[in-house]
N, C-alpha and C positions, 0 to 999 in steps of 0.2 A: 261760658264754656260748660257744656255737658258733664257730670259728675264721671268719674272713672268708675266703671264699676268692675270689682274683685272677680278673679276666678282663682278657683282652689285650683293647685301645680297638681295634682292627681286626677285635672280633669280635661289636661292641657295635649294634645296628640303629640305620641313620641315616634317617628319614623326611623325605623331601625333596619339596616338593610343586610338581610338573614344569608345574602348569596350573590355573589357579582353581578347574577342575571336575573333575580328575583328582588322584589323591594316589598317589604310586608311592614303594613301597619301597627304597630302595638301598644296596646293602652294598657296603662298600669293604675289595681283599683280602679275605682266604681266610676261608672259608664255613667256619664250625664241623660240625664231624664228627658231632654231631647228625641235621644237616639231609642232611646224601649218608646216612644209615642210616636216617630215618624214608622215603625212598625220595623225597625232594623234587629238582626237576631241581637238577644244579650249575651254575651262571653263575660266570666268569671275569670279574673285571668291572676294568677300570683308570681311571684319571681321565681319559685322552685318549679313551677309549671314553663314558666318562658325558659328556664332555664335547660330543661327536659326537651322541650320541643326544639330547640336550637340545635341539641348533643343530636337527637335523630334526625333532625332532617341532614344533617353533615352524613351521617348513616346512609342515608337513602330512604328511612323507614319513618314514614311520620304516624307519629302518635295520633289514637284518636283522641278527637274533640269534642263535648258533649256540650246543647247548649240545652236552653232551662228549657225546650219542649223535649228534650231526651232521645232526640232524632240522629245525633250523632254515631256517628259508624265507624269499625277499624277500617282506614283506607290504605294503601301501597299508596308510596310518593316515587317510589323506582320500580321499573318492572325489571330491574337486573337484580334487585333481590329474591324473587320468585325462580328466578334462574337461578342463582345461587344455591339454592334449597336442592337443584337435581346434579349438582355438578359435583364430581368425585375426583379427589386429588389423589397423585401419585400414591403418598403412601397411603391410603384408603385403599387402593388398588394391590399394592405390594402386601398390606395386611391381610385383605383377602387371597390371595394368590397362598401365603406364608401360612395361612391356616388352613389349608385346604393342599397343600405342598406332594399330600399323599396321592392327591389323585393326577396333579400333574407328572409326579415320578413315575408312575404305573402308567400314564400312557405313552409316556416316551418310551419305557423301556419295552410295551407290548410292539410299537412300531419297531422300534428296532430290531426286535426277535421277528418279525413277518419280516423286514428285507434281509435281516441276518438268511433267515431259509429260503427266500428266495435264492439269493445270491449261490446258496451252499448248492439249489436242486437246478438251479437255469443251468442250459448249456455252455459250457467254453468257445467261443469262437476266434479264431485265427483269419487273417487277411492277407493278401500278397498281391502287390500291385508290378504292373509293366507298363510302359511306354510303347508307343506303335507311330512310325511317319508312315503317313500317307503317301500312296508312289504318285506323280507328275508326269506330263506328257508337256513336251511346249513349253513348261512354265507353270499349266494348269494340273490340278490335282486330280487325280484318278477318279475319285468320289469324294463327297462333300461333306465334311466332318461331324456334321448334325447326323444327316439323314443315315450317313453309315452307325454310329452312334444307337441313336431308336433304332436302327434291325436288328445291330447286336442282341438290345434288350426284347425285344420282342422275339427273337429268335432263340434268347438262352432263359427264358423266364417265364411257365407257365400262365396259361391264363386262367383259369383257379389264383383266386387269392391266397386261398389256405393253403394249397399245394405249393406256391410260391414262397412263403411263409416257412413252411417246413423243408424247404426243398435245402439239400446241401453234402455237397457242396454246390457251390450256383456264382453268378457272375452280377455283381455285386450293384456295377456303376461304371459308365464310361465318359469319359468326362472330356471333351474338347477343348483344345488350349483357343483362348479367347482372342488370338491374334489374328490367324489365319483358319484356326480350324482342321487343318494338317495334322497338326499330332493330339494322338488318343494316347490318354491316361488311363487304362483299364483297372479295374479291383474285382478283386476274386474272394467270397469264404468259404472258408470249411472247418470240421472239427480239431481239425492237426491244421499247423505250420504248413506239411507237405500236402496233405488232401489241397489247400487253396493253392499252392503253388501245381500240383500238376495238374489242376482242374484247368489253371489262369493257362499252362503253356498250350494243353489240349485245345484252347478258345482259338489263340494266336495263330496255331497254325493251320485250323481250317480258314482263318482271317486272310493270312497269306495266301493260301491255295488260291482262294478265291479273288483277291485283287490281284494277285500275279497272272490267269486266267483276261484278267479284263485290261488289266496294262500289255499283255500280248498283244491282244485284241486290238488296241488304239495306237500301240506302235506300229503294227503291222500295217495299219490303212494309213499313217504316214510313210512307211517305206514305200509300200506300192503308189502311193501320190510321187514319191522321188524319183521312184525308178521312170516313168511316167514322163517328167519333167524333161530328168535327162535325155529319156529315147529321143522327144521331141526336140530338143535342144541340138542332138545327132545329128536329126532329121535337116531340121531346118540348116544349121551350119554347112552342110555337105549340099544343099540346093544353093545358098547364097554362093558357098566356092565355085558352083559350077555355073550359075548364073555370072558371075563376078568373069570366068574363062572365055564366057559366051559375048561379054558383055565388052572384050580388048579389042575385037574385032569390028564392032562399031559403037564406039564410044561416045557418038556424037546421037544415040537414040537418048532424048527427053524421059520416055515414058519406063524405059531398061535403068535410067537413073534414080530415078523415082521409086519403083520395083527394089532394087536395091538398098533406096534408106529406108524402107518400110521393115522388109527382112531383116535391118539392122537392126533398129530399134526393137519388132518382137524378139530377136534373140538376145541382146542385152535385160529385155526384160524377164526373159524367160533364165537366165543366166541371175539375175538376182532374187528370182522366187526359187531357186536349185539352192542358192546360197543360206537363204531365210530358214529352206526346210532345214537343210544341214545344219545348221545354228541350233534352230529349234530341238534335234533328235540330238544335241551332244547330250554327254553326260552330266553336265549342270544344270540342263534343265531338261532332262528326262531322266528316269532315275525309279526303279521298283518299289514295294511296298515291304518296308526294312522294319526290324526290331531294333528296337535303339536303348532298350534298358530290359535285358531278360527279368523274366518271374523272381522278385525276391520276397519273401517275409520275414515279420518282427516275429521274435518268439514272447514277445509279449502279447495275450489277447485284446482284442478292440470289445469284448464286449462277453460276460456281463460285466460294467463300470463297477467295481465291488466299493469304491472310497466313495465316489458320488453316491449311490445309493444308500449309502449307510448313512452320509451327512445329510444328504436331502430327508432321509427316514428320519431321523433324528430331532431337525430342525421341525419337520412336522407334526411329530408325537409332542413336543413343545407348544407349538401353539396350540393344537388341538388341547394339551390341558388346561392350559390360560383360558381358553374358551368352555370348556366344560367348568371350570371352577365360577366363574364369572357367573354363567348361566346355573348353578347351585345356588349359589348367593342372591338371585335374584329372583329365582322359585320361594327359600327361602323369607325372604322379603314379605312376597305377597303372602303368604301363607302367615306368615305375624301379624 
């Protein structure tokens, strides 16, 4: 049996495993003479060193390692410590903010002094809104609640922008109800309550003039289609009765019977296109172009918003300081 031969326990491999997902070698005391001759680097290694290297690499940060050519270098074992280095927490941020307090104060409160004066020097305006139905013929509506709509506005609203802009009192917005498009919603402003209000009834009733003008018009060429109807309706009635007189004396003519349910028939048909028009021109479905909610207004102003403006001022002078301070601190910076 071959002799056992001895090895010193400091020269025995100890595998130690530094991290669930890493397994690292480590030899404690002196490196067998093997390993400095197959040309492997030599590590000095002591317990207060493995000890050190374990605390940091839990860190993220591994220590460097020098070996006997002196080649060793600080390396990053985490690049989320590098990060770390540029990352600023809340209160980092509130500290900055809280030393620098003066200059967020002062721009909040210059914003607020610009919409305070706005508010004080903009005009007051007033709104007052009406309703309008659309008059019918038949069933169908006078005109078409868009296109009457775009005339209004292009009818009461310069083409100058700026003119438009300034113009006032002026006619606002008309707004078609999204069902049928029959009823307008009209809006009016002006300086005063009443300025928008007798600007809105001045609108309405060139509005009326002008479909009442065109619902004449369209009734009117249904009456004369009725009148029309009837004559012929007359006409033919009073030829079938006398054909019908003509027709006892020899009752046994084919072609007189015949003649007969012809005349019948166009006058029953001609008797229910009498009845359709009439239908057609009642009063439920023919019907003028009516106001259905006169001019009223709020004595409250639609504009200028004095509370939104102040809060929206407000809330802006506020970040704008947070952003100037931030950007101080960071001038600052570079300049250290």
């Amino acid at each position: 049996m071959p002799p056992i031969s001895r090895v010193h326990r400091s020269e025995l491999p100890i595998r130690h495993s530094v991290a669930p997902h890493h397994d690292a070698e480590i030899r404690l005391g002196k490196v067998p003479a093997r390993q400095a001759a197959q040309g492997q680097p030599v590590q000095a290694w002591t317990f207060s060193c493995y000890t050190q290297r374990l605390y940091e690499f839990v860190r993220g940060y591994r220590m460097p390692i020098e070996d006997n050519a002196g080649a060793g270098q600080p390396q990053r074992a985490n690049a989320a410590y590098t990060i770390s280095e540029d990352e600023i927490s809340l209160r980092d941020l509130w500290e900055i903010i809280a030393k620098r307090k003066w200059l967020v104060f002062l721009s909040t409160v210059v914003c607020l002094g610009l919409a305070a004066a706005y508010v004080s020097l903009a005009p007051t305006i007033y709104e007052s809104t009406a309703v309008v139905q659309i008059g019918k013929v038949a069933g169908q509506p006078v005109d078409n609640g868009l296109q009457l709509a775009s005339r209004l506005m292009n009818q009461y609203t310069p083409v100058n922008t700026e003119e438009a802009q300034k113009q006032m009192p002026k006619l606002y917005a008309v707004t078609p109800d999204k069902a049928d498009g029959s009823i307008l919603t009209l809006e009016a402003r002006g300086r005063s309550p009443q300025e928008a209000q007798q600007y809105l009834q001045g609108v309405i009733q060139r509005l009326l003039a002008e479909d009442q003008q065109r619902y004449q018009q369209i009734v009117g060429t249904r009456q004369a289609q009725l009148t029309r109807l009837q004559a012929q309706y007359q006409r033919m009635r009073t030829s079938l009765n006398a054909k019908s007189g003509k027709g006892q004396a020899d009752s046994t003519s084919t072609l007189l019977l015949l003649e007969q349910s012809r005349r019948t028939d166009a006058l029953t048909n001609i008797q229910a296109a009498i009845a359709n028009m009439e239908n057609a021109l009642a009063p439920n479905n023919t019907s003028p172009t009516v106001q259905t909610l006169s001019p009223r207004y709020d004595p409250i102003p639609v504009a200028p918003k004095r509370g939104l403006i102040l809060v929206l001022a407000g809330l802006g002078g506020l970040m704008l300081g947070v952003f100037l301070a931030l950007l101080q601190n960071a001038f600052r910076k570079q300049q250290a």
